[in-house]
C-alpha positions as CSV (number, residue, x, y, z in Angstrom):
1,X,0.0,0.0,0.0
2,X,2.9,2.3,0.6
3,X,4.5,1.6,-2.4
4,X,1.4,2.3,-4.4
5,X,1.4,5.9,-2.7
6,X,4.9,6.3,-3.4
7,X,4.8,5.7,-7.0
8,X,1.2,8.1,-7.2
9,X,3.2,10.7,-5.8
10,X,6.5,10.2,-8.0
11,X,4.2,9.3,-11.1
12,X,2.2,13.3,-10.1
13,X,5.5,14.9,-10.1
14,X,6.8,13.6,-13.1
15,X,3.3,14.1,-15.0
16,X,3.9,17.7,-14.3
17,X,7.2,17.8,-16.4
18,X,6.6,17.7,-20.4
19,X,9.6,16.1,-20.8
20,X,8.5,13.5,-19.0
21,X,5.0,13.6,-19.8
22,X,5.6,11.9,-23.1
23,X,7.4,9.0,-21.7
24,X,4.7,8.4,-18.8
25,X,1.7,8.3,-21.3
26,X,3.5,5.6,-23.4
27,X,4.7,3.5,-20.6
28,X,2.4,4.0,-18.1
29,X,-0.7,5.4,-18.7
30,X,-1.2,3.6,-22.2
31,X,-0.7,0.1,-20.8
32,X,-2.6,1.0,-17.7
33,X,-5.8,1.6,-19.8
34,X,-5.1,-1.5,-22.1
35,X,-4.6,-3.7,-19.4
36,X,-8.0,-1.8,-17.7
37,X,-9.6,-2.8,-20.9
38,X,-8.7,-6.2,-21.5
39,X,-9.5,-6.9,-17.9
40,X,-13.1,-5.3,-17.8
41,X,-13.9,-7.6,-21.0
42,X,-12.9,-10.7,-19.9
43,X,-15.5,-10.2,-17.5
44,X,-17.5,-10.3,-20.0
45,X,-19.2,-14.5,-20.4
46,X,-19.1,-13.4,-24.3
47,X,-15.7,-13.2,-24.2
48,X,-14.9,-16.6,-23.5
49,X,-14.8,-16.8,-27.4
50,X,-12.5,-14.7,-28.1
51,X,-9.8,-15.5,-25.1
52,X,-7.4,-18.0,-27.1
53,X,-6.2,-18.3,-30.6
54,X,-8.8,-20.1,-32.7
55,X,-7.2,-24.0,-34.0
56,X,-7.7,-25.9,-36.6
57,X,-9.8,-28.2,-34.5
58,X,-12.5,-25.8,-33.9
59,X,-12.6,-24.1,-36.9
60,X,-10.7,-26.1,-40.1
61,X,-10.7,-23.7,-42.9
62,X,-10.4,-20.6,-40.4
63,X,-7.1,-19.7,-41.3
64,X,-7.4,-20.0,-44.9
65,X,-10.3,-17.4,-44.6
66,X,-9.2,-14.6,-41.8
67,X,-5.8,-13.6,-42.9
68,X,-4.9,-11.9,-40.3
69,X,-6.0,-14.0,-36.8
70,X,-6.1,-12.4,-33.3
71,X,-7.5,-12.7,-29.8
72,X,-7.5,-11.0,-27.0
73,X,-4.8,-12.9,-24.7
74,X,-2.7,-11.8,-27.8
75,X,-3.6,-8.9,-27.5
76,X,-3.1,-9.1,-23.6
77,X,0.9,-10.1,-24.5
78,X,1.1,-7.2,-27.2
79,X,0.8,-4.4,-24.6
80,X,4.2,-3.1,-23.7
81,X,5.3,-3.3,-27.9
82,X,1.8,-1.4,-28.7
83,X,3.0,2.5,-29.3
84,X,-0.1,4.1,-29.3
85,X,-4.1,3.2,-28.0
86,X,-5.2,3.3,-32.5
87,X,-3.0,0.9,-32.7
88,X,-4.3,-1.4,-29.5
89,X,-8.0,-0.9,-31.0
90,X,-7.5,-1.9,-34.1
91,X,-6.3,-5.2,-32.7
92,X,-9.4,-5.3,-31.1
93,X,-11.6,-4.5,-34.2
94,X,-9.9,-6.8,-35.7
95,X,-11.4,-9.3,-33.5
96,X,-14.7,-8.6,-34.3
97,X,-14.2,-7.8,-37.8
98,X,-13.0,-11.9,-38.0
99,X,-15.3,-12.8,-36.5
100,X,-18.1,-11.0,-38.9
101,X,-16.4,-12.2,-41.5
102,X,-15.9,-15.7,-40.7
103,X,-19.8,-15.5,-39.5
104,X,-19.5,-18.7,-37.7
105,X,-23.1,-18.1,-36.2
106,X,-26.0,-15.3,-34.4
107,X,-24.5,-16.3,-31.0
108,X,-20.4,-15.6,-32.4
109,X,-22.3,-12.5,-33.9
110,X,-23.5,-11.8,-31.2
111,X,-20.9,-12.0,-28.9
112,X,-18.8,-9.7,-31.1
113,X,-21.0,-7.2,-30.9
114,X,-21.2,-7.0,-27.3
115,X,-17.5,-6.7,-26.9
116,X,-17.3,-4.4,-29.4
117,X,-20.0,-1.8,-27.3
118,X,-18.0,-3.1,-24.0
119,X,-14.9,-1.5,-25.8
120,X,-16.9,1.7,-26.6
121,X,-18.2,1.7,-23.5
122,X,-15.2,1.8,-22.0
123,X,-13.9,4.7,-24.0
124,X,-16.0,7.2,-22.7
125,X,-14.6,9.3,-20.0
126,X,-16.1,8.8,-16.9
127,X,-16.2,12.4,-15.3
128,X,-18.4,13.4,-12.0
129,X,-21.6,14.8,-13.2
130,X,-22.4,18.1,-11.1
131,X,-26.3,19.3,-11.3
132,X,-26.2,23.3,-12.5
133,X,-26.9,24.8,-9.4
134,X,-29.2,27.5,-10.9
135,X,-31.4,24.1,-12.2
136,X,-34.0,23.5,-9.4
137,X,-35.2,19.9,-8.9
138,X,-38.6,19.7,-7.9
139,X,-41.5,17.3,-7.4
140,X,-43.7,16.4,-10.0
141,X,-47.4,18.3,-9.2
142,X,-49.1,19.9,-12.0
143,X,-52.5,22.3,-10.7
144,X,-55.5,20.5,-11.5
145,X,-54.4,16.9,-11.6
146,X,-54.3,16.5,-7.7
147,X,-56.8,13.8,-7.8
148,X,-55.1,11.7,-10.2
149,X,-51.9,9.4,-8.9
150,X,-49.2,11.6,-8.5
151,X,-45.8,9.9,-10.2
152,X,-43.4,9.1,-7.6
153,X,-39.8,9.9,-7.8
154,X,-38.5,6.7,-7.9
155,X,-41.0,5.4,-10.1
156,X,-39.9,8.0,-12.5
157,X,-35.9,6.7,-11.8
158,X,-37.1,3.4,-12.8
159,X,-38.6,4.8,-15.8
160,X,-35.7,6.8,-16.9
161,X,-32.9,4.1,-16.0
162,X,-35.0,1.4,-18.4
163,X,-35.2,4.0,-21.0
164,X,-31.2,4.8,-20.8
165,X,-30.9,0.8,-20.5
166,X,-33.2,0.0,-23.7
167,X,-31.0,3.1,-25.5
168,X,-27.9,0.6,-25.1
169,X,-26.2,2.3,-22.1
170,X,-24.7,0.0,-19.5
171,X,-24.6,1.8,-16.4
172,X,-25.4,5.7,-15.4
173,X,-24.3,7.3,-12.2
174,X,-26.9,8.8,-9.8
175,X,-26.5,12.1,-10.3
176,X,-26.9,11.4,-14.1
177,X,-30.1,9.7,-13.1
178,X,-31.1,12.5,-10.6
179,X,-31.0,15.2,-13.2
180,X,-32.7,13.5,-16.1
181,X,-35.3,12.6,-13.9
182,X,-35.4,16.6,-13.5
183,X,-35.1,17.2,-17.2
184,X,-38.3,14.8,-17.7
185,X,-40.5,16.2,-14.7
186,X,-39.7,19.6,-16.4
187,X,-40.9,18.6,-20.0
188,X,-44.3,17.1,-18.6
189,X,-44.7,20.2,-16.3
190,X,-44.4,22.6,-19.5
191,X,-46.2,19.9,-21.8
192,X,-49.1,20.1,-19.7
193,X,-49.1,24.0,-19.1
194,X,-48.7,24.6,-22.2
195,X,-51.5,22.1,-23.3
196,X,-53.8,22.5,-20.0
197,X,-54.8,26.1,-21.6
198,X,-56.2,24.1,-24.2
199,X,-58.1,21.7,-21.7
């Protein structure tokens, strides 16, 4: 644990140098996110296909159709001689890319395209998500409507987390939920002023 520390701090004081920034990103900080990769998609069951080097046992003519085979513990060894991230992901695609071509099923398919949204999942910075603080939440309660069932907040997360799932999103964070939950209360709060004139 004190090592760890140690090499935070040396590895903050040398990011701060440019002449040592260049050297940090390729050695460190590039094989840091590969390795953060390949770990987070063999977590994956889907992945189990695309572990090991395809043989002629399981697949005779593969190799006379993919020219160019790879996998991901390939992949996995590859990572110090890789000299940029493009050149990592291409790899990858090039996974999935065999494996649509050699089309060896719907469930190969299939399992290709979830690692390849696992991938782009990954590659979308995760940053803390801060409401505006001159946005007001509030509580769903339109004038008029009190006898009707008044929608519940959590309700409403359930709603919104099941339409970000359905969209293809794996995950949101709760602060992403909290404020689109907002966004939504305040589109049927103007929808129905706006139509209730008309009522």
């Amino acid at each position: 644990m004190v090592s760890k520390k140690i090499d935070s701090f040396l590895i903050g004081i040398l990011e701060r140098d440019e002449k040592y920034k260049s050297y940090l990103d390729k050695y460190y900080n590039l094989p840091k996110k590969m390795n953060r990769i390949i770990t987070n998609l063999k977590l994956y069951k889907e992945s189990a296909v695309f572990l090991n080097k395809v043989t002629k046992k399981e697949a005779p003519d593969y190799h006379t159709i993919i020219k160019k085979p790879i996998d991901i513990g390939t992949i996995q060894k590859k990572i110090p001689k890789y000299n940029s991230y493009s050149e990592f992901r291409e790899d990858l695609d090039l996974i999935w890319t065999n494996c649509y071509t050699y089309n060896a099923g719907p469930f190969f398919i299939y399992c290709a395209d979830t690692m390849k949204r696992a991938v782009e999942t990954q590659e979308i910075p995760r940053i803390p998500v801060e409401k505006d603080p001159g946005f007001v939440g509030f509580n769903l309660h339109v004038e008029g409507l009190e006898s009707r069932s008044q929608i519940k907040r959590e309700d409403l997360k359930k709603v919104v987390a099941e339409i970000i799932k359905n969209a293809g999103f794996e995950s949101s964070s709760l602060s992403c939920l909290e404020i689109l939950c907002d966004v939504l209360e305040d589109k049927i709060c103007s929808s129905f002023k706006e139509h209730g004139k008309n009522w």
